[in-house]
Structures are given as C-alpha cells and as structure tokens.
FILUMZA-487774 format. One record per residue (C-alpha): x, y, z. Coordinates in steps of 0.25 Angstrom, whole numbers, plus 5000, padded with zeros to 4 digits. Layout:
N
- X | Y | Z
- X | Y | Z
...
END
This chain:
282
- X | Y | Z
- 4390 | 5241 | 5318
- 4403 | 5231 | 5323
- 4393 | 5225 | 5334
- 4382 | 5226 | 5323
- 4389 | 5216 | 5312
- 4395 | 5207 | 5324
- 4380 | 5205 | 5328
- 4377 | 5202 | 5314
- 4387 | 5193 | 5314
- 4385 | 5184 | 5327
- 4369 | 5182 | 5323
- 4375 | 5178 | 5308
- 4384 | 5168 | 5315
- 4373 | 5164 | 5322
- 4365 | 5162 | 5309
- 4374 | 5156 | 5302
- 4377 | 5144 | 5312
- 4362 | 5143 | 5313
- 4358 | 5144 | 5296
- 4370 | 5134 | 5295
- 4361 | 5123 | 5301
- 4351 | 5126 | 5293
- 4358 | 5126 | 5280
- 4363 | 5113 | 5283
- 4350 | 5105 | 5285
- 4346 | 5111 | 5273
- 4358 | 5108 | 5265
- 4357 | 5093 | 5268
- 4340 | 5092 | 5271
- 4334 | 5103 | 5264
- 4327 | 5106 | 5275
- 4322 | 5120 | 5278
- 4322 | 5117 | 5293
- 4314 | 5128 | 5300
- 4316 | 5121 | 5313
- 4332 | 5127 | 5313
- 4328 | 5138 | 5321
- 4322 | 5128 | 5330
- 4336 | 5121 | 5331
- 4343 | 5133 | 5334
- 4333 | 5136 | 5347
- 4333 | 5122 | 5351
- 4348 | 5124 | 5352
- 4349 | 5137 | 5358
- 4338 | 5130 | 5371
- 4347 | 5116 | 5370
- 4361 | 5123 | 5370
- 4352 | 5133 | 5383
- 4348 | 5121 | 5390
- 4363 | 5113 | 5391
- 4370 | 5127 | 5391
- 4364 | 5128 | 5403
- 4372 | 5117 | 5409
- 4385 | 5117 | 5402
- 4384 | 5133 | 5397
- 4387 | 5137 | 5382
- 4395 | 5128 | 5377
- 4387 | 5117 | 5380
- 4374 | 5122 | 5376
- 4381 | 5124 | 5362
- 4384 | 5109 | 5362
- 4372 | 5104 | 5366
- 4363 | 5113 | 5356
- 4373 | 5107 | 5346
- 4371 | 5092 | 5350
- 4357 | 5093 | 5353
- 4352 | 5100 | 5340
- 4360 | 5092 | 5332
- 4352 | 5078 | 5337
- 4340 | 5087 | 5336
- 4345 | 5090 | 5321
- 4347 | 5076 | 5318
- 4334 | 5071 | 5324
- 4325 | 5080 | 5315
- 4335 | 5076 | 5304
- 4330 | 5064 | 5304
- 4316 | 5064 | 5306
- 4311 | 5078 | 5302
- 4323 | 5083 | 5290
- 4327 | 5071 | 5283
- 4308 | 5069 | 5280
- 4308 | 5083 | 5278
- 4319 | 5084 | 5267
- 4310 | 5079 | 5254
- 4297 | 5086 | 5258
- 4291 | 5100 | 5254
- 4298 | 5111 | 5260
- 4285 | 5116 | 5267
- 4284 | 5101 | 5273
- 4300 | 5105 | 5279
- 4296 | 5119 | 5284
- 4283 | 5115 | 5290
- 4291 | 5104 | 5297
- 4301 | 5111 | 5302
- 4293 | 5124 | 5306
- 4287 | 5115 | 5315
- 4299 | 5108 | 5320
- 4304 | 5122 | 5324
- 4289 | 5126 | 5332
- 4292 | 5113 | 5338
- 4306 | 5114 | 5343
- 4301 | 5129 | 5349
- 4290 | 5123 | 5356
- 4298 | 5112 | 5364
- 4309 | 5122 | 5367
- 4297 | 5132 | 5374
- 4292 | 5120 | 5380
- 4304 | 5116 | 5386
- 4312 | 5130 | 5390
- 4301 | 5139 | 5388
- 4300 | 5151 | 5380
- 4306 | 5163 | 5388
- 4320 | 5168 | 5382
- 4333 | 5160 | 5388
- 4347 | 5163 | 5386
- 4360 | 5157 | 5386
- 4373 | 5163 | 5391
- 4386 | 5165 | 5382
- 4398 | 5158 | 5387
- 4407 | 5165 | 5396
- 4417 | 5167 | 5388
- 4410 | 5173 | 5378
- 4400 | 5183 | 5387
- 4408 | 5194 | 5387
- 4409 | 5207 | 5376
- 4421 | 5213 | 5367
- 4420 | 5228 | 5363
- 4419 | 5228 | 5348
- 4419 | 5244 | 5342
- 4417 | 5249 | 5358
- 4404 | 5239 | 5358
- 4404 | 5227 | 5366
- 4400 | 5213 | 5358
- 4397 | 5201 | 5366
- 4409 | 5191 | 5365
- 4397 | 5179 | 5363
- 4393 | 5184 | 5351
- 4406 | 5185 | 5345
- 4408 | 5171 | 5348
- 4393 | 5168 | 5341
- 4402 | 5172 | 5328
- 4413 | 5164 | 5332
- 4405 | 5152 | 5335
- 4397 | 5153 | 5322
- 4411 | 5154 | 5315
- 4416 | 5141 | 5320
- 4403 | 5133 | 5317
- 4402 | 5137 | 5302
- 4416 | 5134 | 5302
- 4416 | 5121 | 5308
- 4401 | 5119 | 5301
- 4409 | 5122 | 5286
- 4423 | 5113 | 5290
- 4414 | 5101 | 5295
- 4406 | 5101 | 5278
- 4417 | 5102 | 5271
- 4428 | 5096 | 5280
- 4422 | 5084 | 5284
- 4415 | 5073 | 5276
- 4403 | 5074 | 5283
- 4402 | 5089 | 5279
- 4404 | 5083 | 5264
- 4392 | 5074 | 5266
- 4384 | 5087 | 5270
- 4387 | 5094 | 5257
- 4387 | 5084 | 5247
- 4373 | 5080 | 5253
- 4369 | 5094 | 5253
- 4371 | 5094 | 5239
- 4365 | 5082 | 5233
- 4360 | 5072 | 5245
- 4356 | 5063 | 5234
- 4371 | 5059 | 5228
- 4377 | 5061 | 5241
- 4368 | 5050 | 5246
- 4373 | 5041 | 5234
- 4387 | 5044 | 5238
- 4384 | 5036 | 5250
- 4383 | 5048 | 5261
- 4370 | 5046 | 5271
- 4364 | 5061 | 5267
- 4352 | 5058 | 5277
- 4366 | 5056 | 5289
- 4372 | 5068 | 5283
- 4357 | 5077 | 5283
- 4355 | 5074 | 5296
- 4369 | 5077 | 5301
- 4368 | 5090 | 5295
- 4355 | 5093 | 5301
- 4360 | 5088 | 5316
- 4371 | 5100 | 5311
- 4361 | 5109 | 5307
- 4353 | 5110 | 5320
- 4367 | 5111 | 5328
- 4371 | 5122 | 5322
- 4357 | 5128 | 5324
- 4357 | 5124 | 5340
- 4371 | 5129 | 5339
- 4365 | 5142 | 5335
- 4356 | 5143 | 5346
- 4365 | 5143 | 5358
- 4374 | 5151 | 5352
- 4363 | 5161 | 5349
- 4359 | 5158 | 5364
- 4368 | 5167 | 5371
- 4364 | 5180 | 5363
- 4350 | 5176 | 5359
- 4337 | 5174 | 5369
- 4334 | 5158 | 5368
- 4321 | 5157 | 5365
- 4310 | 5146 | 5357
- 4308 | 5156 | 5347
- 4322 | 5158 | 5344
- 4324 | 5149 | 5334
- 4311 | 5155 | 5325
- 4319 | 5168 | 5327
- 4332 | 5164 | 5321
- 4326 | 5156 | 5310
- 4322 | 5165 | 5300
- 4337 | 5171 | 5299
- 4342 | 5158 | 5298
- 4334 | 5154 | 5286
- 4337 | 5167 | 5279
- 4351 | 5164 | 5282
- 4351 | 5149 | 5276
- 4343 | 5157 | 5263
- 4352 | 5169 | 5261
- 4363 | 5160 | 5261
- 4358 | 5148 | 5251
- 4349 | 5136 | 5257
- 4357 | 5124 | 5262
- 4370 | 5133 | 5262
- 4381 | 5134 | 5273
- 4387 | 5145 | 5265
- 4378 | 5153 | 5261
- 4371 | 5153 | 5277
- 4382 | 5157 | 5283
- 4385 | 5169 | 5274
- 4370 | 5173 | 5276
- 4370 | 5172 | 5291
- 4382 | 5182 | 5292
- 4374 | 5191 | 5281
- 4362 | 5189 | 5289
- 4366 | 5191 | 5302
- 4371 | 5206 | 5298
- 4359 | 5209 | 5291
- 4350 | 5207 | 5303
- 4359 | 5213 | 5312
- 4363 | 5225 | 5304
- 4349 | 5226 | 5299
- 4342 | 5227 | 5314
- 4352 | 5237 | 5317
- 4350 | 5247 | 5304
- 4336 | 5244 | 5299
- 4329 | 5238 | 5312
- 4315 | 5239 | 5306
- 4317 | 5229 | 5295
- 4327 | 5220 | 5303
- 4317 | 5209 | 5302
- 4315 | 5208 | 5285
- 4332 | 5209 | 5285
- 4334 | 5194 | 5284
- 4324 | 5193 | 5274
- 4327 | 5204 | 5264
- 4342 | 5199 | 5266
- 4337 | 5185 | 5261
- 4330 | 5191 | 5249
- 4341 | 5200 | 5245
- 4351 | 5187 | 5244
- 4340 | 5180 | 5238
- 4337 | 5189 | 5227
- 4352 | 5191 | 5224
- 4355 | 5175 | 5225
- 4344 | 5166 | 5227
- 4351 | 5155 | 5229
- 4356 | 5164 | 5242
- 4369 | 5165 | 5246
- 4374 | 5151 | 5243
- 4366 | 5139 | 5239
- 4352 | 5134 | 5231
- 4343 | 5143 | 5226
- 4332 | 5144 | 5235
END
C-alpha cells in the first residue's frame, strides 16, 4: 500500500505541474485551451529530440524554452482573438490546434512508441517496506515540489507576479492602472505551456512518448483544473494530489470502474462546492 500512495503521489506531481499551466492561462485569458495536452506532447518529443544530444538535462531546458516561444506565439495570434468569443468558438479552435499539433508530431517522428532515459543518477531503486521504488520517481515528486515552489514565490515575490494576479482579478482597472494586461497574458501563457512541456519530459522517463499522449493526459488534467476551482493555483494543486490517489488507489481496489473514478470524484466535489475546491462557481 506504501508503494501504492507513493505512485499516487508521483503521477499527482505530475498533474499538478501540468494542471498549473493550464490554470494559469485561464486565470489571465479565459481560455479553455484543449490544446494543453498538445503542449505537454509537443514537449515530451522536443525535450526527446535535444535529450538526445545533451541527455536529460537538456531536453528538460529545451522543452521549456521551446514551448514557451510556442506559448507565446499562439498567445498572440490564436488566445488573445479567442478571449471575447463564445466558448464553443474557444473549444472548437483549440481542439483543432490539439489534432494539429498530433498530426505534425507523427509526421515528423512517426507513431510508434519512443522512450527517454532517466538520468544516471537517479536510475537506480531504494527499498521502501522490502519493495523496491525507483529512485526517478521519487525525484518526479521532488521536481514538481520545486517548480510549485518557485511558480508561487515568482506570483507573489515579484512585481511581475503582482501584475498576473491583479490582471486575473479585474483585467479592466489593472489596465487603467497603467499595466500592459495583453504583455502580462501572453507571459503567462509562454508560462503555461513551459510548464506543460516540462511535464512532458519529466513524464518521458516513465511514461512511453507517443502522439497520442497528450489526449491521454488531458482529461485528468481538466478534472484537475475543475475540482480544484477554474483559474485557481491553489485549488489545482490540491486536486492533482487528491486526484492522483484516487486513480491509483482506485485501479488497485476497484479496477473495473477505474475509468468513471475521475469523474465521480469531480461530481462528488461539485455537488459538495460548486465553486470546486477554491475559485469561481462554474
């Protein structure tokens, strides 16, 4: 059951860093961006492709680099449109963006299943309880750790952190106060999508790359981002740990409905708060 919970907890961590991006662009877009599962794939293949070269380490900079000008880009001419039009317009549009982004990934590395290779350091297992654990995974934990915590310090350490919450709040006065909120949304969404990369090669090592990869993910990550209170930081990270234990507890003690788990979880916390964890009522 130890091994159980810390599985539960490494694929939460990697929820969380991956529902953080999302929250954020829709805290400062309103954007339900359906292409966020495309980001996290793109960056797993990116972070393959340099990893390749440089190992690890490097893949993880590049995914990070390279999504963010990504991010930005489709800020600019894709986002900043779809802000004031009808939700389904944003769903349609971004659905799409995600059957794009999966289409050029098989064109250029195929569609059979690729895999990444964890750092030396960190290949190895510990015994926990007479079980052994990977010593990776421990570290997916200690690397999500370190990005929510560097993620929280730069929004309300830093005056750019107090642009991005004062323009999630009310865009329209923070604008009349003299702050650039288009500058700051498409900041944020150059964030959104490196964390979301991010995710991907950290995912890499333990999870087969593959196009599809991101459609898999995505569902979770949304029931994350609405469990926990749309456009909330808070509220995502504390659903991603929940969430993580419930699909993992619930694969190993009630296998044949592991599937509806997620979504009975979400309706549980929706009908108990329906504003979900922390945020705007839905």
């Amino acid at each position: 059951m130890t091994i159980q919970i810390l599985n539960g907890l490494v694929y939460g961590s990697l929820l969380l860093v991956l529902a953080a991006g999302l929250a954020l662009i829709y805290g400062l877009r309103r954007v339900v961006n359906f292409a966020h599962g495309a980001f996290y794939m793109l960056g797993a293949y990116a972070g393959y492709a340099a990893a390749q070269a440089g190992g690890f380490w490097a893949g993880l900079a590049a995914s990070a680099v390279v999504l963010a000008l990504f991010g930005a880009v489709l800020d600019r001419l894709v986002f900043r449109v779809l802000q004031d039009r009808d939700p389904l317009v944003t769903v349609i549009v971004t659905f799409g963006l995600l059957l794009v982004i999966e289409d050029a990934v098989q064109w250029i590395w195929g569609t059979e299943g690729r895999s990444m290779d964890a750092p030396a350091p960190l290949a190895g297992s510990v015994a926990l309880g007479g079980d052994a654990f990977p010593v990776y995974r421990l570290a997916v934990i200690a690397m999500a750790a370190a990005l929510t915590a560097a993620l929280l310090a730069w929004l309300h350490r830093s005056r750019a952190g107090l642009f991005v919450r004062a323009a999630s709040l009310d865009p329209a006065i923070t604008a009349v106060q003299g702050v650039n909120t288009d500058a700051v949304a498409m900041l944020v969404t150059a964030l959104g999508a490196a964390l979301a990369g991010m995710s991907g090669v950290i995912a890499a090592p333990f999870l087969s790359l593959s196009p599809a990869m991101g459609g898999q993910i995505l569902v979770d990550c949304f029931v994350v981002v609405v469990v926990g209170g749309l456009g909330s930081l808070g509220g995502a990270a504390l659903a991603a740990l929940l969430l993580g234990q419930v699909q993992v507890l619930g694969a190993v003690l009630v296998p044949d409905i592991a599937a509806l788990i997620p979504f009975l979880t979400m309706a549980a916390v929706l009908l108990w708060r329906p504003t979900g964890l922390a945020g705007k009522r839905l």
